[in-house]
N, CA, C and O of each residue as an XYZ file, in Angstrom:
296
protein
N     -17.688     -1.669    -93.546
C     -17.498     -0.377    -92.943
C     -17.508     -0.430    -91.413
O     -16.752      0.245    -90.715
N     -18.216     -1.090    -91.055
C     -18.489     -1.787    -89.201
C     -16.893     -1.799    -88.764
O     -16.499     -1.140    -87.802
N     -16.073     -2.566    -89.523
C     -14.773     -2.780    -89.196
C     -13.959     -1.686    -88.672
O     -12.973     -1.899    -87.967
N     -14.384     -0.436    -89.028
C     -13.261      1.134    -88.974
C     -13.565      1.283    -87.556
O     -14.317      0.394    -87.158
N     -13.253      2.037    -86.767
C     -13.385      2.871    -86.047
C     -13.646      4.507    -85.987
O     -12.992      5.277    -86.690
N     -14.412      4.838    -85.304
C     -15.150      6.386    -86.182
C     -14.308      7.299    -85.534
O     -13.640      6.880    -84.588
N     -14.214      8.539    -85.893
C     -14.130      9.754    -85.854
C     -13.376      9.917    -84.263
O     -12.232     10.134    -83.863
N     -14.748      9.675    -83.621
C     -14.652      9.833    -82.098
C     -13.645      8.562    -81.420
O     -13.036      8.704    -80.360
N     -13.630      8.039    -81.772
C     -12.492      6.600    -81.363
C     -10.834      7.495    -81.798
O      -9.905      7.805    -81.052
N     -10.932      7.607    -82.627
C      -9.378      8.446    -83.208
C      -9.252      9.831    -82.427
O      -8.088     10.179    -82.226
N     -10.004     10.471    -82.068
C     -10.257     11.192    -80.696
C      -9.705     11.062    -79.949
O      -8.603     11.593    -79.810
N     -10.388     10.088    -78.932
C     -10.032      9.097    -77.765
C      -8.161      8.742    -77.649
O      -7.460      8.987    -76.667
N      -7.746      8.170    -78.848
C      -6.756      7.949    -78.937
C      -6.008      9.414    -79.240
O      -5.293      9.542    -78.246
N      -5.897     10.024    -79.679
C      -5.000     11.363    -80.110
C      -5.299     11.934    -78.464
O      -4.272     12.277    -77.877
N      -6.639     12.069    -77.657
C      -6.432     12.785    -76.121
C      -5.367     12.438    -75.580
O      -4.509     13.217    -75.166
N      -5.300     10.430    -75.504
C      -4.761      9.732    -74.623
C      -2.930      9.890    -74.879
O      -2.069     10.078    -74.019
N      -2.794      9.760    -76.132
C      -1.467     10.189    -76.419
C      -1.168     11.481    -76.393
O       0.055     11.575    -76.497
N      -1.602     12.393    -76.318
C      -1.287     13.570    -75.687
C      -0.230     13.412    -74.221
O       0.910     13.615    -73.802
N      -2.026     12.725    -73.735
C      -1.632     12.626    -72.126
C      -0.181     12.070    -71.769
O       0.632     12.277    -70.868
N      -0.252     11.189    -73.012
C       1.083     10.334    -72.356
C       2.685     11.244    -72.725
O       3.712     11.284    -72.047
N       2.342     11.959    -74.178
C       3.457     12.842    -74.239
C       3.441     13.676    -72.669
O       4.330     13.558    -71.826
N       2.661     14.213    -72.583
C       2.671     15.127    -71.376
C       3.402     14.540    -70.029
O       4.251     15.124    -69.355
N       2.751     12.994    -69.770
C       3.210     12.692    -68.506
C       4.516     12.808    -68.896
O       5.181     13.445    -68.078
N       5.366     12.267    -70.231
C       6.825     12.226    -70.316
C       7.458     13.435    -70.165
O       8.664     13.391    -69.926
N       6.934     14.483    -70.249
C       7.312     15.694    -70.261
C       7.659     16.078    -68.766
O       8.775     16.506    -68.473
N       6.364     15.858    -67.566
C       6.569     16.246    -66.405
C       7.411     15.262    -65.476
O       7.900     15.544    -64.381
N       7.496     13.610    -66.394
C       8.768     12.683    -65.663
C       9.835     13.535    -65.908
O      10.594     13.911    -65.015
N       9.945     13.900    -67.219
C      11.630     14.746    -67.268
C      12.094     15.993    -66.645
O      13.182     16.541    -66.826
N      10.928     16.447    -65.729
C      10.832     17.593    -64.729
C      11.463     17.425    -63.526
O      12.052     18.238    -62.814
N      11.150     15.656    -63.334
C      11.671     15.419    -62.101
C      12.920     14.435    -61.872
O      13.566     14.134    -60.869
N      12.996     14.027    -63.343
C      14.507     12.982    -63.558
C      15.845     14.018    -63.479
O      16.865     14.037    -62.791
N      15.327     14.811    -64.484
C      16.621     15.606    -64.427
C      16.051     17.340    -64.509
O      16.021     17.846    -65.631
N      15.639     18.151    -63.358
C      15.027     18.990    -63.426
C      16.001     20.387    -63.623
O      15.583     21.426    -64.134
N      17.472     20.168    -63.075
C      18.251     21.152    -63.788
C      18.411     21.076    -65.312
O      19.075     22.023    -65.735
N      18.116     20.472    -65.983
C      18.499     20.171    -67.332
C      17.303     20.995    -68.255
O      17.323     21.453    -69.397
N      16.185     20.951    -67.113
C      15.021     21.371    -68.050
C      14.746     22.051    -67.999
O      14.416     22.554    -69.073
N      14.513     23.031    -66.516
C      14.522     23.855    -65.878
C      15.853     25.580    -65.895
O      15.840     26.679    -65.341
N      16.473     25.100    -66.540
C      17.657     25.808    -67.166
C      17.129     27.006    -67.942
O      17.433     28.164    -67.655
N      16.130     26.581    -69.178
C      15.722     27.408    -70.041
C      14.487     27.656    -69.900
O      13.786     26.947    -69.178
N      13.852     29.050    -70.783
C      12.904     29.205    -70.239
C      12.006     28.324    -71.181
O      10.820     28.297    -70.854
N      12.239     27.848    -71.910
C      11.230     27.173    -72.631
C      11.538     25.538    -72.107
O      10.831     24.668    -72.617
N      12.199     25.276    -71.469
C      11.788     24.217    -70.474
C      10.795     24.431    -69.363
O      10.095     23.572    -68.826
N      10.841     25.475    -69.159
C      10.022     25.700    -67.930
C       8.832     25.867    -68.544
O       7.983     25.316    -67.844
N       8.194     26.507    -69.808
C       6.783     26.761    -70.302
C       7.219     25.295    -70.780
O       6.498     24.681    -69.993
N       7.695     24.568    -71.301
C       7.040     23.255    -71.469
C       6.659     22.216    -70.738
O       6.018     21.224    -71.087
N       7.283     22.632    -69.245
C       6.917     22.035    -68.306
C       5.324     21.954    -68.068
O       4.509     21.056    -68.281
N       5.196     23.420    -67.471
C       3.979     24.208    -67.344
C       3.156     23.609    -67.811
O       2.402     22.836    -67.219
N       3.167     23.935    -69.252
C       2.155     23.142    -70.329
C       1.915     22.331    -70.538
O       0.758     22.060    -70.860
N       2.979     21.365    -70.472
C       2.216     19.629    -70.312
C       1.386     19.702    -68.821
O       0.220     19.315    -68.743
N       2.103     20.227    -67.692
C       0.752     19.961    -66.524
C      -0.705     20.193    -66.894
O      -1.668     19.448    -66.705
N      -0.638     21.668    -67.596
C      -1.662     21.993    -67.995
C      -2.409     21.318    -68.567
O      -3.552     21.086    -68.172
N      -1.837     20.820    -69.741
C      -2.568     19.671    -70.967
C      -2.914     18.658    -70.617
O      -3.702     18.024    -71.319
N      -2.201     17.875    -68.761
C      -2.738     16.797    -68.763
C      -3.683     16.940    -67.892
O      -4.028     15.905    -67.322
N      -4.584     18.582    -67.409
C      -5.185     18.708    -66.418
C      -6.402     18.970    -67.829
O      -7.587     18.921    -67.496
N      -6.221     19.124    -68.697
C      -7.292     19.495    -70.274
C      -7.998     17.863    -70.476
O      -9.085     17.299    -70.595
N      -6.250     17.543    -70.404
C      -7.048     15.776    -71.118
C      -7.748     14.890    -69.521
O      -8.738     14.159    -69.479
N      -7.147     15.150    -68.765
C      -8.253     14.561    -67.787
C      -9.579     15.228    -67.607
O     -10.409     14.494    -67.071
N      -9.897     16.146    -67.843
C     -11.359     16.680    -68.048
C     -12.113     16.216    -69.095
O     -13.310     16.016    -68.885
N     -11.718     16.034    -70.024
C     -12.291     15.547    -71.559
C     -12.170     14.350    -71.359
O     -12.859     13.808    -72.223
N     -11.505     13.268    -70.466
C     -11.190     12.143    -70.632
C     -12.865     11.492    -69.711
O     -13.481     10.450    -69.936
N     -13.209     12.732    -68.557
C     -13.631     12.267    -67.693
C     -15.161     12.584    -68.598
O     -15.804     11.543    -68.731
N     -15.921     13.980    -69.308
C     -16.597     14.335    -69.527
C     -17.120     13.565    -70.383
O     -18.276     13.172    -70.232
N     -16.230     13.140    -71.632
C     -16.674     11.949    -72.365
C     -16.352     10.398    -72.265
O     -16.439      9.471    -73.071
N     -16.027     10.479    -71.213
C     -15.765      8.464    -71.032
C     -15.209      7.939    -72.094
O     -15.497      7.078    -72.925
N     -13.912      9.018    -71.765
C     -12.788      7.892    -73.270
C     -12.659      6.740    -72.895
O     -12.704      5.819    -73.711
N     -12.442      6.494    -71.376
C     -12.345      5.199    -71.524
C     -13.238      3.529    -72.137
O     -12.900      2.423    -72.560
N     -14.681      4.390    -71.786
C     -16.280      3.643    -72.657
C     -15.565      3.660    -74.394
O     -15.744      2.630    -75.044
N     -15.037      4.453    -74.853
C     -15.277      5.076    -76.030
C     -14.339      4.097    -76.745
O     -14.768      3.584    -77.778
N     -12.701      3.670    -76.179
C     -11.844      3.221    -76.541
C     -11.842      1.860    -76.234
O     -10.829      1.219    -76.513
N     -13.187      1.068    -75.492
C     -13.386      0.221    -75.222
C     -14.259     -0.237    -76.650
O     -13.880     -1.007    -77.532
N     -15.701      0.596    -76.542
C     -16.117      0.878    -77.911
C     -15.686      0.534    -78.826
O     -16.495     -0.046    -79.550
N     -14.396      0.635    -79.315
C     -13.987      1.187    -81.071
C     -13.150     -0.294    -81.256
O     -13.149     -1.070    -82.212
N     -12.264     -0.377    -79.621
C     -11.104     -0.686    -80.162
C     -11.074     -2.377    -78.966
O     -10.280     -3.306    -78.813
N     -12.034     -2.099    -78.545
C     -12.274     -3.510    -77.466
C     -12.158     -4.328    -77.970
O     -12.281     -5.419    -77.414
């Protein structure tokens, strides 16, 4: 059972991939920003990934995902 990784490790990982959807979201803001920026639900998805990656850096920082993912998966 030692072998799994718990709960909070699968956490860690689901924040971090967030984050990373998100950063891809706000690269495509600035690669091609008429393209995204066009509609309005480009623009709230813009928004919202900033947002989400300003969520996951708080949680990232509060619980030391990085300790955590070192933890599980070191």
């Amino acid at each position: 059972m030692p072998d799994q990784a718990s709960l909070r490790g699968y956490g860690a990982v689901v924040v971090v991939g967030v984050a990373v959807v998100c950063a891809g979201v706000i690269a495509l803001g600035f690669l091609m920003p008429d393209r995204l920026f066009e509609s309005t639900v480009g623009l709230v998805g813009f928004f919202a990934a900033g947002l989400l990656m300003v969520v996951c850096a708080v949680l990232a920082n509060l619980y030391d995902l990085r300790g955590i993912l070192h933890e599980e998966f070191g």
